[in-house]
C-alpha atoms as a printed R data frame, in Angstrom:
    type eleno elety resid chain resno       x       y       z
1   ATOM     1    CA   UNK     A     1  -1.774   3.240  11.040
2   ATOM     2    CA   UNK     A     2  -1.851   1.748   7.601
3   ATOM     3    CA   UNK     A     3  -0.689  -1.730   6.695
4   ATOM     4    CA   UNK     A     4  -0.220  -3.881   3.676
5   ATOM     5    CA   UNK     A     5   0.516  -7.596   3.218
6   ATOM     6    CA   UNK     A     6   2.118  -9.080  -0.162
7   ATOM     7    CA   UNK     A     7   3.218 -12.050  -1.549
8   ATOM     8    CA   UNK     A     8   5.540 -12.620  -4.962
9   ATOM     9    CA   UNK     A     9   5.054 -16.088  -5.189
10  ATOM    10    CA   UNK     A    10   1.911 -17.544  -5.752
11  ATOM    11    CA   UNK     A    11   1.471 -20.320  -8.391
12  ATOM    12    CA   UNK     A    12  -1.613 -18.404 -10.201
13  ATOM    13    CA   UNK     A    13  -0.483 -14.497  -9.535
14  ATOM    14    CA   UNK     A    14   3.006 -12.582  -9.957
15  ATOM    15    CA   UNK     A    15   1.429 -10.223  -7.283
16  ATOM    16    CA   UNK     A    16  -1.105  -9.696  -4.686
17  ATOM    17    CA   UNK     A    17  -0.712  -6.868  -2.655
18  ATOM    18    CA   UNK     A    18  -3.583  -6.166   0.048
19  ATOM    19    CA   UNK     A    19  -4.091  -3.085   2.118
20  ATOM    20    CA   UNK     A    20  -5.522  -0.396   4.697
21  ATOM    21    CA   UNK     A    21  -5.411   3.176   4.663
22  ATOM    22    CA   UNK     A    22  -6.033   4.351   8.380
23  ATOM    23    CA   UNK     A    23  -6.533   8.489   7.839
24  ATOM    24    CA   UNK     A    24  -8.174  11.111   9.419
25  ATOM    25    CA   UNK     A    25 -11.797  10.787   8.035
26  ATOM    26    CA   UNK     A    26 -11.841  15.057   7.493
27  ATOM    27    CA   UNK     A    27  -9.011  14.670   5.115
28  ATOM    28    CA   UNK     A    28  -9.528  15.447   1.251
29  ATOM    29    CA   UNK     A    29  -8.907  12.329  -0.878
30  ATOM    30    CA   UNK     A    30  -9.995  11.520  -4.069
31  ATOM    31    CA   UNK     A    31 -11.232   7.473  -4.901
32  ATOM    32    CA   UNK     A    32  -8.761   5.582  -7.463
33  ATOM    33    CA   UNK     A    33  -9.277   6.528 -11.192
34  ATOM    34    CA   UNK     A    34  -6.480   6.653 -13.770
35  ATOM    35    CA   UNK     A    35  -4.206   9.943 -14.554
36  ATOM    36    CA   UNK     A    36  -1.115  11.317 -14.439
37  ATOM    37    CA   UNK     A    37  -0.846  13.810 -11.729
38  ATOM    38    CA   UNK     A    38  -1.132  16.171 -14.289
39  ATOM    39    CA   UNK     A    39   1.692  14.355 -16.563
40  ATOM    40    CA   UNK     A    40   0.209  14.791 -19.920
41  ATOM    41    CA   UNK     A    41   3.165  12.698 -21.381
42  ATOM    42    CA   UNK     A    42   1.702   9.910 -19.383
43  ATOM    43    CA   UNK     A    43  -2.038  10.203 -19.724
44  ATOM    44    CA   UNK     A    44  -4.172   7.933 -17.775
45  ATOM    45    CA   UNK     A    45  -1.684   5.563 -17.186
46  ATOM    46    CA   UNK     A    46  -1.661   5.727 -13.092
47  ATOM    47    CA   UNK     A    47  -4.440   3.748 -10.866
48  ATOM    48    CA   UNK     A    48  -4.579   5.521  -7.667
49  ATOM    49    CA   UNK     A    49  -6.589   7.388  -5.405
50  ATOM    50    CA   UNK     A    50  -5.070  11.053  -4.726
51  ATOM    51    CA   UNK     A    51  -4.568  13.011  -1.287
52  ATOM    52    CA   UNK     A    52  -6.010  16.210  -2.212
53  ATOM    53    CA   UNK     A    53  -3.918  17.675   0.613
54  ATOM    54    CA   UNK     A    54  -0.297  16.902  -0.545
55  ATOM    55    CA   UNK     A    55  -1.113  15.953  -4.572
56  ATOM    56    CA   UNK     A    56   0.153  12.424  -4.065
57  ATOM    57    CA   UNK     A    57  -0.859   8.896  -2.973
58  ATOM    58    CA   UNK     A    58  -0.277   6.435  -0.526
59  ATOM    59    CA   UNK     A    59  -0.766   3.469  -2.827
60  ATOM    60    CA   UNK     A    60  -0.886   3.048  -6.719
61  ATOM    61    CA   UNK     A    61  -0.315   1.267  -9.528
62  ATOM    62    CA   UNK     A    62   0.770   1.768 -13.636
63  ATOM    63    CA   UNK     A    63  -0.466   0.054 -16.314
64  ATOM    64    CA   UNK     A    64   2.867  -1.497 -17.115
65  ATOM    65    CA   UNK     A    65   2.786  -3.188 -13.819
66  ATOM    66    CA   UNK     A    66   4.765  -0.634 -11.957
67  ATOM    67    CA   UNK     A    67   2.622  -0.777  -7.794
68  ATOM    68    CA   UNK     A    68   4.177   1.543  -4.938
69  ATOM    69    CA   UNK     A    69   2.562   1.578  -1.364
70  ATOM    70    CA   UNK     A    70   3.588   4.221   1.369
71  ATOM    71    CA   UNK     A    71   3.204   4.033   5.546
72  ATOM    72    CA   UNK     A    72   4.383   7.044   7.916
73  ATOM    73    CA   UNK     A    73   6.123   5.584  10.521
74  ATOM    74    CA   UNK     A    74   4.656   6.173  14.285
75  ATOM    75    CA   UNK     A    75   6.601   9.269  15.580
76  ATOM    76    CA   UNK     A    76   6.293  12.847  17.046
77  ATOM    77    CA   UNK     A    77   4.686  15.385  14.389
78  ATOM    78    CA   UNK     A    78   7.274  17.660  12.241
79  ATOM    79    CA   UNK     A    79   6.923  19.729   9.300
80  ATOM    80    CA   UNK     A    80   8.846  18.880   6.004
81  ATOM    81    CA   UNK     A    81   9.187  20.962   3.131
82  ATOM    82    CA   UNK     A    82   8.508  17.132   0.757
83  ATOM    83    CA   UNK     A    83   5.502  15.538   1.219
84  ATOM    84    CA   UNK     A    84   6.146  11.651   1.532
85  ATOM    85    CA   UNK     A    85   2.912  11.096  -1.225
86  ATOM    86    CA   UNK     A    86   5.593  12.435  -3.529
87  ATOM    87    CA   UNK     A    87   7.821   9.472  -3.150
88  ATOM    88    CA   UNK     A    88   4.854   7.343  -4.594
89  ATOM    89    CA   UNK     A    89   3.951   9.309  -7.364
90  ATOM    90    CA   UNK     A    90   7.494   9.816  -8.115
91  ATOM    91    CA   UNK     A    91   8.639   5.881  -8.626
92  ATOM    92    CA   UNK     A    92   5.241   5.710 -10.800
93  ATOM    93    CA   UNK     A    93   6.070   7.972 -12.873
94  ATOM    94    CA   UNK     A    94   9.380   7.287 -13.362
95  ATOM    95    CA   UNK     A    95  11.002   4.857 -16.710
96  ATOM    96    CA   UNK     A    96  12.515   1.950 -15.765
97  ATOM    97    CA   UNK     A    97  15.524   1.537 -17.781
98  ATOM    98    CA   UNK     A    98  16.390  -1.651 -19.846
99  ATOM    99    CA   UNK     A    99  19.318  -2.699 -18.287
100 ATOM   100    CA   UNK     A   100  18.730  -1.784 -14.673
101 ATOM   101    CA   UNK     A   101  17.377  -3.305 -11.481
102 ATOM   102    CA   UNK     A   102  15.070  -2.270  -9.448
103 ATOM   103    CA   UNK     A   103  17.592  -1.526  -6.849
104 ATOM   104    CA   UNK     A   104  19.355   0.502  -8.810
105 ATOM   105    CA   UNK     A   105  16.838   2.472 -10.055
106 ATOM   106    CA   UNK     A   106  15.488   3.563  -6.941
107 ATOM   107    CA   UNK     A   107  18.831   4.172  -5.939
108 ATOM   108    CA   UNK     A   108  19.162   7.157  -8.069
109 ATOM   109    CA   UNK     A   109  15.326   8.313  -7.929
110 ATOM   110    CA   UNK     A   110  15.576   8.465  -3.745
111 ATOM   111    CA   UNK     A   111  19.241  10.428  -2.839
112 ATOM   112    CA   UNK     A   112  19.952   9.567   0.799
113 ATOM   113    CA   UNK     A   113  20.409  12.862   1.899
114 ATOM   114    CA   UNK     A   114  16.655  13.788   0.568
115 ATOM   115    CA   UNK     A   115  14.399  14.700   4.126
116 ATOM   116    CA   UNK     A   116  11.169  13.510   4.207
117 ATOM   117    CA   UNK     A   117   8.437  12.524   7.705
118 ATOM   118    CA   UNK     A   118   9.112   8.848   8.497
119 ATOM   119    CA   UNK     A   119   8.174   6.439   6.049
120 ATOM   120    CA   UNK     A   120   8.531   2.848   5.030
121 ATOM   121    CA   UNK     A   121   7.938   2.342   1.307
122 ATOM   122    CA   UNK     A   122   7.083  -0.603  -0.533
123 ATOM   123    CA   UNK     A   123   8.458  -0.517  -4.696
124 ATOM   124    CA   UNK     A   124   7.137  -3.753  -6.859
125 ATOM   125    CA   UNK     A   125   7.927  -3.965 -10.715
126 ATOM   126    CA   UNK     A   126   7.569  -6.612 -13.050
127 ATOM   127    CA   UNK     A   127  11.109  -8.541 -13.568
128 ATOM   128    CA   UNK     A   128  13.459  -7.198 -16.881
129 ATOM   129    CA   UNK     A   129  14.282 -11.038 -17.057
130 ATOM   130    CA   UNK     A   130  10.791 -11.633 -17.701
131 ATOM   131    CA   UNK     A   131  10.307 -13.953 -20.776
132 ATOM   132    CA   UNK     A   132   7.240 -15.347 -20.875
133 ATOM   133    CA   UNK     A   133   3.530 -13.561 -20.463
134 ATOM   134    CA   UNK     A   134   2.732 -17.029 -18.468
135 ATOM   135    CA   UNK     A   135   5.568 -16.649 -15.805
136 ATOM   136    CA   UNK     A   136   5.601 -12.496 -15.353
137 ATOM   137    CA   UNK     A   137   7.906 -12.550 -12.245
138 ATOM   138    CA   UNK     A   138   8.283  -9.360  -9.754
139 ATOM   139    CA   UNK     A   139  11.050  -7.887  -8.425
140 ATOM   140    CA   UNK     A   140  10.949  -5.788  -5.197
141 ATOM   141    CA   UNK     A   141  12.261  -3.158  -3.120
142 ATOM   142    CA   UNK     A   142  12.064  -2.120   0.204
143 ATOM   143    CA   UNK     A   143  12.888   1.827   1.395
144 ATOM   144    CA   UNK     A   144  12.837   3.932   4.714
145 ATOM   145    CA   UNK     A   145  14.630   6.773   6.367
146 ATOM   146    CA   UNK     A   146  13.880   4.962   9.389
147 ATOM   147    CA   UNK     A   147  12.218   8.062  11.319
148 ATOM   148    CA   UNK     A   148  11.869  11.550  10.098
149 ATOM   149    CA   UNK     A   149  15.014  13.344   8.559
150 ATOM   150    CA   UNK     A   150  16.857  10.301   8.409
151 ATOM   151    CA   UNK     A   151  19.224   8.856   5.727
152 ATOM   152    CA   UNK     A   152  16.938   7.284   3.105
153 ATOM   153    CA   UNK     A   153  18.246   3.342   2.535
154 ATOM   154    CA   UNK     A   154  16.993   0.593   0.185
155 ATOM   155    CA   UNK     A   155  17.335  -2.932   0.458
156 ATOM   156    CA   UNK     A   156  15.757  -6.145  -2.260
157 ATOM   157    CA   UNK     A   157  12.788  -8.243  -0.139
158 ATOM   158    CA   UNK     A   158  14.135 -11.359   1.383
159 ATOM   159    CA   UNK     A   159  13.016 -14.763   0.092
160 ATOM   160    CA   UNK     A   160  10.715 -15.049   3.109
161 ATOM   161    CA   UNK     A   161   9.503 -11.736   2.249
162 ATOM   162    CA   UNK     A   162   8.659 -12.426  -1.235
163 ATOM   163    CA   UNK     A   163   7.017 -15.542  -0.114
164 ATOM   164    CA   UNK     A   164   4.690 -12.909   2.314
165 ATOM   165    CA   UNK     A   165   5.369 -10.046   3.955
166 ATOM   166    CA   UNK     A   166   4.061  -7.304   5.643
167 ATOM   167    CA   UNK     A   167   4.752  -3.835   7.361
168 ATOM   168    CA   UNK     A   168   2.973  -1.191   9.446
169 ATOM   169    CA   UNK     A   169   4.254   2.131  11.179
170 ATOM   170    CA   UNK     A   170   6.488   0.487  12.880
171 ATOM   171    CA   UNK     A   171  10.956   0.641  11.991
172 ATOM   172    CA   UNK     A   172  12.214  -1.685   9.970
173 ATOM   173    CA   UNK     A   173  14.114  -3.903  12.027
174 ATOM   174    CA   UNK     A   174  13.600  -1.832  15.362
175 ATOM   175    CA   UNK     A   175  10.395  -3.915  16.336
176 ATOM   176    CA   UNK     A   176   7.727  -3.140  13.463
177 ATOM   177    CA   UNK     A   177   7.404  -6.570  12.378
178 ATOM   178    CA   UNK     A   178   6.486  -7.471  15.830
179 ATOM   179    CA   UNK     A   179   3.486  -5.353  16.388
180 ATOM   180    CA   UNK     A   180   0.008  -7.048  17.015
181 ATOM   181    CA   UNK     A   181  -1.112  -6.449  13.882
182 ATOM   182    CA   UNK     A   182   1.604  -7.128  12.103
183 ATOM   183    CA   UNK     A   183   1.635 -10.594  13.340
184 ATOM   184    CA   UNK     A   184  -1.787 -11.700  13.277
185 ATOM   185    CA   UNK     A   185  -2.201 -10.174   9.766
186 ATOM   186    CA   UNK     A   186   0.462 -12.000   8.359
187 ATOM   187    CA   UNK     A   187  -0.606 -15.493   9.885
188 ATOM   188    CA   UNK     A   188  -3.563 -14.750   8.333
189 ATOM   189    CA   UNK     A   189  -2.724 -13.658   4.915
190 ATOM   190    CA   UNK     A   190  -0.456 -16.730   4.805
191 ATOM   191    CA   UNK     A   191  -3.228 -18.860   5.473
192 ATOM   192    CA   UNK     A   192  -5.305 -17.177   2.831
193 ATOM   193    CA   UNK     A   193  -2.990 -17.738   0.426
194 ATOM   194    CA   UNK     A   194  -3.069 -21.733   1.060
195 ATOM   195    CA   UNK     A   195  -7.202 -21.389   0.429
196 ATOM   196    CA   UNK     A   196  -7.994 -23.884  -2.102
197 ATOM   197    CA   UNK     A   197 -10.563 -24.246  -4.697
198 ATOM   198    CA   UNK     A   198 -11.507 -20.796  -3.782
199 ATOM   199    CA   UNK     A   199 -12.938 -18.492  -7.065
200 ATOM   200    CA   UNK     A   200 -11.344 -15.285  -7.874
201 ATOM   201    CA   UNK     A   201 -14.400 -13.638  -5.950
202 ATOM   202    CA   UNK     A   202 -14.075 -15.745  -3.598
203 ATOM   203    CA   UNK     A   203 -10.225 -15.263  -3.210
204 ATOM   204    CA   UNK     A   204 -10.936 -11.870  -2.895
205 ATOM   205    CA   UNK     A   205 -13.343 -11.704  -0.526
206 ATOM   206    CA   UNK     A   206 -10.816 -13.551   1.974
207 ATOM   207    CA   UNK     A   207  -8.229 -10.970   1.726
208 ATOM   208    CA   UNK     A   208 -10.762  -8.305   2.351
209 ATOM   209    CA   UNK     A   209 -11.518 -10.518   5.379
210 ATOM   210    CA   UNK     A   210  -7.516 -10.568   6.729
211 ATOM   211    CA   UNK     A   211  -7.716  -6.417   6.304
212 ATOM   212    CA   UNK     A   212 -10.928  -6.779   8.313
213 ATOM   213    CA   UNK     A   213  -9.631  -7.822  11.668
214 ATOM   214    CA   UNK     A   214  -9.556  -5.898  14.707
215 ATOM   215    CA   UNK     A   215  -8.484  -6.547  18.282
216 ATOM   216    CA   UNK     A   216 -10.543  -8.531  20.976
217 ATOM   217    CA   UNK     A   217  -9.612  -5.532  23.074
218 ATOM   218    CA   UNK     A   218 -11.323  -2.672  21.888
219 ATOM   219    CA   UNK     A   219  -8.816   0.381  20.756
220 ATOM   220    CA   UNK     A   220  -8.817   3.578  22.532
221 ATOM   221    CA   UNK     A   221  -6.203   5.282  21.896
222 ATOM   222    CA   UNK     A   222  -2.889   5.988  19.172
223 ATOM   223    CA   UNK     A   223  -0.607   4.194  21.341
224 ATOM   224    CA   UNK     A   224  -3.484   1.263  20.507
225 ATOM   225    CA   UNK     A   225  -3.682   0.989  16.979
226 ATOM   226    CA   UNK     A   226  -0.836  -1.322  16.351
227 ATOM   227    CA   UNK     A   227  -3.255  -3.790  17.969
228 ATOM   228    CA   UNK     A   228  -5.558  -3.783  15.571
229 ATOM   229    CA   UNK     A   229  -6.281  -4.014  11.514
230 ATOM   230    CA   UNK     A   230  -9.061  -2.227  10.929
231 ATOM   231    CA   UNK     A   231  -9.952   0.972  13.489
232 ATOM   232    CA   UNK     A   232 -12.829   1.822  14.004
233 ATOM   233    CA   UNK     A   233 -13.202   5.353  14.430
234 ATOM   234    CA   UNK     A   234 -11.755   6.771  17.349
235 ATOM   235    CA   UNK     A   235 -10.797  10.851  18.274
236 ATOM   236    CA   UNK     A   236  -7.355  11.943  18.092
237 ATOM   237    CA   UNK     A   237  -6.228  15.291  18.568
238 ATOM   238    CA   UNK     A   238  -4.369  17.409  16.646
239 ATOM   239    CA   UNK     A   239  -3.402  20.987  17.434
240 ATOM   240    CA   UNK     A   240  -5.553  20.629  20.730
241 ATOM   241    CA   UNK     A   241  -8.577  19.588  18.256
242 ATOM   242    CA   UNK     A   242 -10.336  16.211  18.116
243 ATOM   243    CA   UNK     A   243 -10.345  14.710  15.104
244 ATOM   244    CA   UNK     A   244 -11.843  11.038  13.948
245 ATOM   245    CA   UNK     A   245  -9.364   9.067  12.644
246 ATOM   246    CA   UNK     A   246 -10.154   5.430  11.407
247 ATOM   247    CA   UNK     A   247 -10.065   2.872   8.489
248 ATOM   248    CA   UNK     A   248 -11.030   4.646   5.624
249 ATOM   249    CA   UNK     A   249  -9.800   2.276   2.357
250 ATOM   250    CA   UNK     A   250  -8.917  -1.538   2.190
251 ATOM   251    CA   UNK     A   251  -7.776  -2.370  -1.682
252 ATOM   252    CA   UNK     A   252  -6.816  -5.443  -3.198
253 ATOM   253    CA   UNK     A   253  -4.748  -6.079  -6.243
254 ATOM   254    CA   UNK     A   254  -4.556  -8.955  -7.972
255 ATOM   255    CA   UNK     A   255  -1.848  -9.235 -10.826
256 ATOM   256    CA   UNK     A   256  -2.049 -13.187 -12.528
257 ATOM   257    CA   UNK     A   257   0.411 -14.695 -14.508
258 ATOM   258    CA   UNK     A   258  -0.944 -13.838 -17.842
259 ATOM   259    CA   UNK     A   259  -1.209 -10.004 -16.825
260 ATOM   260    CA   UNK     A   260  -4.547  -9.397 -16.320
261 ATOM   261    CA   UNK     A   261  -4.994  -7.076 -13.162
262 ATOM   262    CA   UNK     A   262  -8.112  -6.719 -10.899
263 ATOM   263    CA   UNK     A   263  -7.841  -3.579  -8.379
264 ATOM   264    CA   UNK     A   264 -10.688  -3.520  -6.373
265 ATOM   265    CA   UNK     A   265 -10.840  -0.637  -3.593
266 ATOM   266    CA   UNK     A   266 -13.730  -0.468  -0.682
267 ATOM   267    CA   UNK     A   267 -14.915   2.477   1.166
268 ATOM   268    CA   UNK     A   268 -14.711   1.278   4.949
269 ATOM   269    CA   UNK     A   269 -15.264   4.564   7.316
270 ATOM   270    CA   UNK     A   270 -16.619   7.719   5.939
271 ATOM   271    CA   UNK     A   271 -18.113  11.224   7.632
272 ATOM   272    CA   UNK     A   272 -21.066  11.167   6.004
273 ATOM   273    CA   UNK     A   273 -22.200  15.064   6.467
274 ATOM   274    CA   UNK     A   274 -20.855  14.329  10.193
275 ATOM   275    CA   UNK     A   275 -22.417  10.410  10.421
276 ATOM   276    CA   UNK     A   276 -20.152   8.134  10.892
277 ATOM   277    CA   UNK     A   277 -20.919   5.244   8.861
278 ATOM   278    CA   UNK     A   278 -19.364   1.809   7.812
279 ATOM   279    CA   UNK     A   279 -19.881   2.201   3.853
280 ATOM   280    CA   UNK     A   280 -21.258  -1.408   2.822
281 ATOM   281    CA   UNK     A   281 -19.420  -3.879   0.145
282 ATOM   282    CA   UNK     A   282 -21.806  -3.070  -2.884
283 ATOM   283    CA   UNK     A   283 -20.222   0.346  -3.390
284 ATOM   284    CA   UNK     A   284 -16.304  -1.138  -4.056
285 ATOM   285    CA   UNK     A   285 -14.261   0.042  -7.070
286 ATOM   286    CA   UNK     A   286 -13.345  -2.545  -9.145
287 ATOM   287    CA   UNK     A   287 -10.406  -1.873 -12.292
288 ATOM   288    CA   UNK     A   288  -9.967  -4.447 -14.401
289 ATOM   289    CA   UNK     A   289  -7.003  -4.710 -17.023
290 ATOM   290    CA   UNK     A   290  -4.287  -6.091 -18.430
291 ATOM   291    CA   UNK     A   291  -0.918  -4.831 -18.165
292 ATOM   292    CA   UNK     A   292   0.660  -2.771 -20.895
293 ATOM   293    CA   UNK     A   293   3.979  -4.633 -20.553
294 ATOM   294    CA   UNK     A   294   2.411  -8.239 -21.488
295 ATOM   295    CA   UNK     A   295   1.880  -9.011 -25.051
C-alpha cells in the first residue's frame, strides 16, 4: 500500500515529491545509489533503489531532473509476463525529445495495448519551456491501466493537482482519492507546505512527519491499510504462507528553483535476522546534487 504526495508549485522548489514504500519485509531490494540498470550508455545517471526481484524500481530519479514513482493498485493476484518496475526504469531511461511534451512522449513509450498488474504511475520532468535556472518549472503526467490487463491511458495533472496531489492503490477516479489515507495525507502535506520560516532540515523533517501517520484504529488486516500511512508490520499471506508486510522506505525529494536536489531516503521497517525493528533516523540516505539540465 504505497503512497506519494507532490506538489509543482511551491515558491522555493519546482518539485517535492514525498513517499512510502509498503513491501513485504522478505523481499530483495537494494537502498538508492546511482546506475543505469546496467545501461552503460547512461552510467550513473539514475537515483533509485532497485527490486532485486523484478530488476526495476518503484521510485527514481535522473540527474537531468527526470523522477517516476509507481503504486500497484489493490486487486486479486495475477501473473504478467512485464513486471510493472519496468515502466519506471523505462521512462528514466528514456530521451526526452526537444520538441515534445511530456504527454506525448509517454504516449509512445507506454502502447495501450501493453499488459501489465494494476498500476498507477506518476511521470515528472522538468518543463522544455524552461528559460531560466531560477524558475525551472515541471511538467507532469499521470498513467494507469486502471486494474490489471487493462488499456494503459495517460492524462497531464490538473491545476489542483499540481498545486498537491496524491495517490495510493486505489483507481483513478473509481474512489482512490477517497481512501483514509489518501485524505488525511493530503490535508496534511498541504498544511506542510504553508510551514513558514521552517529550515530546509526542518522542512524536511515535516514531510517525513506527514509519511509518518497511522490510524487511531490500529490495522489488522489488507482490507485495512488504506486507513493508514505508515503500517506497521502486520502478516499477510501469500500462497497459504504468512508473510510480514509493512512500511519499509519513506523518501523525500526536494528539487529548488536553482536545481539543486536533496533525496533523502529512511529505512522504516526491516527483518533484522528475523527482529522486527523500526530502523532509527540517523541511518537515512541523503543525495545531494544539482541537476544536469541547469546551467
Amino acid at each position: 500500500m504505497c503512497i506519494v504526495f507532490w506538489t509543482l508549485d511551491h515558491p522555493d522548489y519546482s518539485l517535492i515529491v514525498c513517499s512510502n514504500r509498503d513491501e513485504y519485509l522478505n523481499r530483495p531490494t537494494r537502498s538508492a545509489t546511482f546506475h543505469s540498470f546496467g545501461h552503460e550508455a547512461s552510467p550513473n545517471s539514475i537515483l533509485s533503489g532497485i527490486d532485486e526481484v523484478g530488476g526495476g524500481t518503484w521510485f527514481g530519479m535522473t540527474r537531468s531532473g527526470k523522477v517516476a514513482l509507481l503504486t500497484n493498485i489493490t486487486e486479486p493476484v495475477s501473473k504478467f509476463t512485464s513486471s510493472r518496475g519496468s515502466l519506471v526504469s523505462s521512462f528514466l531511461l528514456s530521451d526526452l525529445h526537444t520538441g515534445n511534451s511530456l504527454q506525448q512522449h509517454v504516449e509512445k513509450l507506454y502502447p495501450w495495448d501493453a499488459k501489465y498488474a494494476g498500476f498507477n504511475l506518476l511521470l515528472l520532468a522538468p518543463a522544455p519551456s524552461a528559460s531560466s535556472a531560477n524558475e525551472l518549472p515541471y511538467d507532469a503526467s499521470f498513467v494507469s491501466n486502471a486494474g490489471a490487463g487493462g488499456a494503459i491511458s495517460s492524462r497531464p495533472l490538473s491545476d489542483i493537482e499540481k498545486a498537491g496531489g496524491g495517490f495510493s492503490n486505489g483507481v483513478d477516479g473509481k474512489g482512490g482519492s477517497e481512501w483514509p489515507k489518501v485524505t488525511h495525507g493530503l490535508q496534511d502535506f498541504r498544511a506542510a507546505l504553508k510551514s513558514q520560516s521552517l529550515t530546509e532540515a526542518e522542512f524536511t523533517n515535516r514531510l517525513f512527519e506527514v509519511l509518518a501517520w497511522k490510524s487511531p484504529t490500529p490495522v489488522t488486516m489488507r482490507s485495512e491499510l488504506r486507513n493508514t500511512i505508515e503500517v506497521t508490520p502486520l502478516p499477510i499471506t501469500v500462497e497459504n504462507n504468512p508473510t510480514l508486510y509493512g512500511t519499509r522506505l519513506s523518501t523525500v525529494i526536494l528539487i529548488r528553483r536553482d536545481g539543486h536536489v536533496s533525496f533523502i531516503e529512511r529505512d522504516i521497517w526491516k527483518d533484522m535476522n528475523g527482529k522486527i525493528e523500526r530502523i532509527p533516523v540517523s541511518s537515512e540516505r541523503r543525495f545531494c546534487f544539482k541537476l544536469d539540465s541547469v546551467t
